[in-house]
C-alpha positions as CSV (number, residue, x, y, z in Angstrom):
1,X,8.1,78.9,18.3
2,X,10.4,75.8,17.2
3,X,9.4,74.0,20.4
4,X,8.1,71.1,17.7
5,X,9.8,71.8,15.3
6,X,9.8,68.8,12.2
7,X,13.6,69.6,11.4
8,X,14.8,68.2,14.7
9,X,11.5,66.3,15.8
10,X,12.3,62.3,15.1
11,X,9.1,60.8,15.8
12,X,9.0,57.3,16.8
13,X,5.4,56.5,16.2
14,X,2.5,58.8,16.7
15,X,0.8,55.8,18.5
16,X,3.0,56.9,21.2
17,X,3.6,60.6,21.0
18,X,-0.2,61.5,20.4
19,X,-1.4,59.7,23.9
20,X,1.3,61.4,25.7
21,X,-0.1,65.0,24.6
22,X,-3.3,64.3,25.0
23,X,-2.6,62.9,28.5
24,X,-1.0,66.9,29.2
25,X,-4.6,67.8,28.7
26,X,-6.2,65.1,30.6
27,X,-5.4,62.7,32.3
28,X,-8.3,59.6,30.4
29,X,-7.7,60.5,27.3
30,X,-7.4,58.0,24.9
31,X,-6.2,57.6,21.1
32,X,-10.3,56.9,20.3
33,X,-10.3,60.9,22.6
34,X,-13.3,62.9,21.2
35,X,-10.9,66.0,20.9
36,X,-10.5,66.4,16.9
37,X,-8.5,68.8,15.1
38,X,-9.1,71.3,12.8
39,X,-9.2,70.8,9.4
40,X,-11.1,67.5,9.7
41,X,-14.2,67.0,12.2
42,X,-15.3,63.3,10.9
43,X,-12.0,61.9,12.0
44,X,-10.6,61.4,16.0
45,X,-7.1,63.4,16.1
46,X,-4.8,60.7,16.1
47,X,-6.2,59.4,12.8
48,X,-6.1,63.3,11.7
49,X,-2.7,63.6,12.4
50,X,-1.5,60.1,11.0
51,X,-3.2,61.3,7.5
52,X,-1.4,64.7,7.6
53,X,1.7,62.7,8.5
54,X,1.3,61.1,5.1
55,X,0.6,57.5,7.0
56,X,2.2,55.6,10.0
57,X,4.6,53.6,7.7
58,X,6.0,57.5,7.1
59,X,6.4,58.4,10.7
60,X,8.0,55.3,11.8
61,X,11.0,56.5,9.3
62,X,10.6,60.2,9.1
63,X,10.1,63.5,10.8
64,X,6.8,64.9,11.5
65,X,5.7,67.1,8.5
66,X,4.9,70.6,9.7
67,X,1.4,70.4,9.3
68,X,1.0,67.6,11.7
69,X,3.3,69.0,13.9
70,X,1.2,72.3,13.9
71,X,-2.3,70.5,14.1
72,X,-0.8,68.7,17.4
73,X,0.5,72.1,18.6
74,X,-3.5,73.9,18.0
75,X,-5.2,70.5,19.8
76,X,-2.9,70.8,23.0
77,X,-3.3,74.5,23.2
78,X,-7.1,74.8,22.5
79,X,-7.6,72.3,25.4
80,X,-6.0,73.9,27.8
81,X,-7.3,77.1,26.9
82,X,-10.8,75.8,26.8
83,X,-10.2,73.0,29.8
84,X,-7.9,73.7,32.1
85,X,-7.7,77.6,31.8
86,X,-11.3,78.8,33.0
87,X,-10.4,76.0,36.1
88,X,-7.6,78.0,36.9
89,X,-8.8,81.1,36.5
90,X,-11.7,79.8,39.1
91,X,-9.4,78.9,41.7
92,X,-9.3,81.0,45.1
93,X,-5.9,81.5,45.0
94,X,-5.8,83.4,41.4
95,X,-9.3,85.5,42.3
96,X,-6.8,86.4,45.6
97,X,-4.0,87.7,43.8
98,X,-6.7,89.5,41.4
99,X,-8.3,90.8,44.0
100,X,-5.1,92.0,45.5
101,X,-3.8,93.5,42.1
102,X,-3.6,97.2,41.3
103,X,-5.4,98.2,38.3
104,X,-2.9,98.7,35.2
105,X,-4.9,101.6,34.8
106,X,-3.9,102.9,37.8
107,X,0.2,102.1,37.6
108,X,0.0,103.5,33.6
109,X,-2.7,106.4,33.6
110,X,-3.8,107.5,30.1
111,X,-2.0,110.0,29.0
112,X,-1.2,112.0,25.6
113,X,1.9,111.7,24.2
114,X,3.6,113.2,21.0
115,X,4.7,110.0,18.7
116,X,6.8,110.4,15.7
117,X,7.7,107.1,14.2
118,X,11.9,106.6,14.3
119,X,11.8,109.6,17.2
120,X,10.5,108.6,20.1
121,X,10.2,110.7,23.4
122,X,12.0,109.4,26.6
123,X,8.2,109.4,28.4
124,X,7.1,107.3,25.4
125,X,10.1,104.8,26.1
126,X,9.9,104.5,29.5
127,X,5.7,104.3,29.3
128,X,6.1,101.0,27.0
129,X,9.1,99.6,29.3
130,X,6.8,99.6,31.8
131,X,3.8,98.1,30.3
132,X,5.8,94.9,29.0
133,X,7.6,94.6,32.5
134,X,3.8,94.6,34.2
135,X,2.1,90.9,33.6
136,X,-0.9,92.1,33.0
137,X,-0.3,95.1,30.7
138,X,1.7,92.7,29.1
139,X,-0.7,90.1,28.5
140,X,-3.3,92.8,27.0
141,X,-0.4,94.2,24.8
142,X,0.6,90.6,23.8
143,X,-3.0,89.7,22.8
144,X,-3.2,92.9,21.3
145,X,-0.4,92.2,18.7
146,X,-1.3,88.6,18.0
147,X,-4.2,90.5,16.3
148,X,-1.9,91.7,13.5
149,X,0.1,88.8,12.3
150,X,3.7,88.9,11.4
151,X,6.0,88.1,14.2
152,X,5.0,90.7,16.9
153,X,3.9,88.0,19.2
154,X,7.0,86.7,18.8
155,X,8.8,90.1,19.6
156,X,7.1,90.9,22.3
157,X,8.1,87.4,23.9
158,X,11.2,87.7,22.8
159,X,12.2,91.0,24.4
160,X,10.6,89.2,27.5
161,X,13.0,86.6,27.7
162,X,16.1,88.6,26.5
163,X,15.0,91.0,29.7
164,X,15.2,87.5,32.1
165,X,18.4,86.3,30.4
166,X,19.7,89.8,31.6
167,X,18.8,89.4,34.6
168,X,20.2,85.9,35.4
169,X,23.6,87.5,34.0
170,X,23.2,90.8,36.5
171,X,22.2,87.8,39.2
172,X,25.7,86.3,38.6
173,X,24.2,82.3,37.8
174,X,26.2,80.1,36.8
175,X,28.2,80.0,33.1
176,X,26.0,76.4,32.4
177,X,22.3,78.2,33.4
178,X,23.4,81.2,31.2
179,X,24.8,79.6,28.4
180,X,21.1,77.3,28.4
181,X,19.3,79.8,28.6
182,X,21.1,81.6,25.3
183,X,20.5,78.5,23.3
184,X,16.8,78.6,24.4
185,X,16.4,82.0,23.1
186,X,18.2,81.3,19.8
187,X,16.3,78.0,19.5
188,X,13.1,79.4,19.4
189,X,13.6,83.0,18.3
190,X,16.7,83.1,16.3
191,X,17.3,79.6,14.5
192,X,14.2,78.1,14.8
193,X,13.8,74.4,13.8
194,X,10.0,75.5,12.6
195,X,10.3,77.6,9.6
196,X,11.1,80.3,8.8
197,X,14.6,80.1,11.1
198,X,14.1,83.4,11.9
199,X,10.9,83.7,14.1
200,X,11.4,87.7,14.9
201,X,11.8,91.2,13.6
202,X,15.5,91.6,12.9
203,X,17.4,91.8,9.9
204,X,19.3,88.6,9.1
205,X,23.1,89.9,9.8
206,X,21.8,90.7,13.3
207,X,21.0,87.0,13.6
208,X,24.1,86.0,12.0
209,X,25.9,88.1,14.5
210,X,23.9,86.5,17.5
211,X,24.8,82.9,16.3
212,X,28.5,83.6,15.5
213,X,29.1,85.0,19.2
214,X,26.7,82.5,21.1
215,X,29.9,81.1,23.1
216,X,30.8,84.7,24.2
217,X,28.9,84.6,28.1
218,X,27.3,88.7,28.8
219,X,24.4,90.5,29.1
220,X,24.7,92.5,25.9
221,X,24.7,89.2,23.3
222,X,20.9,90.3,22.5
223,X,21.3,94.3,22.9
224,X,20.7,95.0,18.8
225,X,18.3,92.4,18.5
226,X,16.2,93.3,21.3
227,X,16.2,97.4,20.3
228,X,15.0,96.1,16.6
229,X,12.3,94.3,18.3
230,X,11.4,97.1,20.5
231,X,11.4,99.4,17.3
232,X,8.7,97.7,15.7
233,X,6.6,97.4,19.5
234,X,6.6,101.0,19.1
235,X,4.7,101.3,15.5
236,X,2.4,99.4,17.3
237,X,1.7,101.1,20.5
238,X,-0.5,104.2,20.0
239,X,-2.9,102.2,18.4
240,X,-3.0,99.9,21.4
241,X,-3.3,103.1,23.5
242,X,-6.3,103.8,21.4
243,X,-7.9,100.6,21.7
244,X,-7.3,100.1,25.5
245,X,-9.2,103.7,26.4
246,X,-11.9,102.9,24.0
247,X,-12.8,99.6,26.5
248,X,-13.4,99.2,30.1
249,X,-10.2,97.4,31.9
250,X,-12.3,95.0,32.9
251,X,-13.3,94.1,29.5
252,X,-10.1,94.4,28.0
253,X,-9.0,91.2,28.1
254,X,-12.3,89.0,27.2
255,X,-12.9,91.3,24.2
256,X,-9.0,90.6,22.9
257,X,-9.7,86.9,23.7
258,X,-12.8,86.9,21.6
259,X,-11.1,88.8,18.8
260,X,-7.6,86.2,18.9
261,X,-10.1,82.8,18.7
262,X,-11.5,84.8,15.8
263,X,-8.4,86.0,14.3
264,X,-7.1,82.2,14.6
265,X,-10.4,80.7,13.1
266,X,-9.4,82.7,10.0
267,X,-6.2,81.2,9.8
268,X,-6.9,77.6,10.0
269,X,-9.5,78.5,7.9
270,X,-7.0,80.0,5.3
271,X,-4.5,77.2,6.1
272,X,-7.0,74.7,5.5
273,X,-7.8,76.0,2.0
274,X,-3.9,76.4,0.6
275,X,-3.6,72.8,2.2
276,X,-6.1,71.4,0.0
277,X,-5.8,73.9,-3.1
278,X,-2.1,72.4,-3.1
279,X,-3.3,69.2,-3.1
280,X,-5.8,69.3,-5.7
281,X,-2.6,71.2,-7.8
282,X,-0.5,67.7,-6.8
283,X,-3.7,65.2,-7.9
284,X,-4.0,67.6,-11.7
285,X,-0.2,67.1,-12.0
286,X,-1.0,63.3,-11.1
287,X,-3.5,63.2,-13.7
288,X,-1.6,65.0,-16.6
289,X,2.2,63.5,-16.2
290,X,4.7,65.7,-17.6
291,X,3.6,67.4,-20.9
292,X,5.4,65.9,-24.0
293,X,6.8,69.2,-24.6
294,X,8.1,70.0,-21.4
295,X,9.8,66.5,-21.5
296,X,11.6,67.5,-25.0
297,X,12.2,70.9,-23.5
298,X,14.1,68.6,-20.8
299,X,15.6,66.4,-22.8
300,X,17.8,69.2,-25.4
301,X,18.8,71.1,-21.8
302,X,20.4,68.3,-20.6
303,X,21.5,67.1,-24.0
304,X,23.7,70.8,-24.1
């Protein structure tokens, strides 16, 4: 989150930004690339992106509008998902370390535990603390929460990175690494550039809090922010539980995969449809002008 985001994203021209992510993906392709976005399959993405831009007369004088900037962010990460990813996962070194791997199953074994929202036991706790500590219980629970919208993704990544900023502070690093790697955190999480500015589950003095004693170097700068974030991990978790023993480890993970490309077909799909139900609003408004009585309206309030 906020790693493109159009509030701080000055954009010289997409004629040269658009080549330059595409070249992430691979290393021939071209502006006339076959790789299209979205919401429109007739047109090659940089022509996409300039129209969602609002033209390349805009972007040479302003920031990139959110939609482009998300349409960029979807073609990047679908190629390297669909590209680069199954290449990876091919390789002898990864089927090594899988190979060498001990089943999560095995390091978290199923097991009942009595959950009362707002009360939770100290196995629960622990149990959890575990799972998003383990990289591959924490992938399944990652993919698992990106299922259900909101900003649980972002939560669960969050408390991630608030447990590595501790750890450079408990690792005595330098004041310049920690005080980067606070910024980082409140860059993406906390006062994000994409909006809304607040790209987690915490309640907005929290965040206040955070930004007012950014300067202040510890381990604890995150503390209340990363409990409220853990809170709402836990609503989550027995049904994750439930859903993990219902299929086979090995399965897990293609069968969330499947369900995320599905969940984020949905979205564009719904993204797609307020995109142009707003801009058929903006053409009828076009069309009418201002209504003569609104325009009277108008003219006695300002006339008081």
């Amino acid at each position: 989150p906020g790693s493109l985001g159009s509030g701080s994203c000055c954009v010289q021209g997409l004629t040269d930004l658009l080549p330059r992510l595409l070249a992430l993906c691979h290393p021939a392709a071209v502006l006339s690339s076959p790789l299209h976005c979205h919401n429109c399959v007739s047109f090659p993405a940089c022509t996409c992106i300039v129209r969602l831009a609002g033209g390349p007369e805009r972007l040479q004088s302003q920031c990139l509008p959110n939609a482009a900037v998300q349409e960029i962010q979807d073609i990047v990460r679908n190629h390297i998902e669909e590209t680069w990813l199954p290449l990876f996962l091919a390789t002898p070194e990864f089927t090594k370390r899988q190979k060498d791997k001990v089943k999560v199953q095995q390091l978290f074994p199923e097991r009942k535990i009595t959950f009362k929202p707002g009360v939770p036991t100290s196995c629960f706790l622990k149990l959890i603390r575990q799972v998003l500590l383990h990289p591959s219980s924490c992938q399944q629970f990652l993919s698992f929460v990106s299922l259900k919208g909101d900003f649980l993704e972002n939560d669960v990544r969050f408390w991630k990175e608030v447990q590595r900023y501790k750890d450079l502070c408990h690792s005595h690093s330098d004041e310049a690494t920690i005080q980067q790697k606070i910024s980082i955190i409140i860059s993406c999480f906390i006062n994000s550039s994409m909006p809304p500015a607040l790209q987690i589950d915490i309640p907005p003095d929290q965040a206040q809090r955070i930004l007012e004693e950014r300067h202040q170097l510890g381990p604890y700068i995150f503390r209340e922010a990363q409990m409220s974030v853990f809170n709402e991990l836990m609503t989550v978790w027995p049904e994750f539980q439930d859903f993990r023993s219902s299929v086979g480890e090995e399965q897990l993970l293609s069968v969330l995969e499947q369900k995320r490309a599905g969940h984020r077909a949905r979205v564009r799909r719904q993204r797609r449809k307020e995109e142009e139900e707003e801009e058929e609003r903006r053409t009828q408004v076009r069309k009418r002008g201002v209504p003569c009585r609104d325009l009277v309206y108008f003219l006695k309030q300002m006339s008081v």
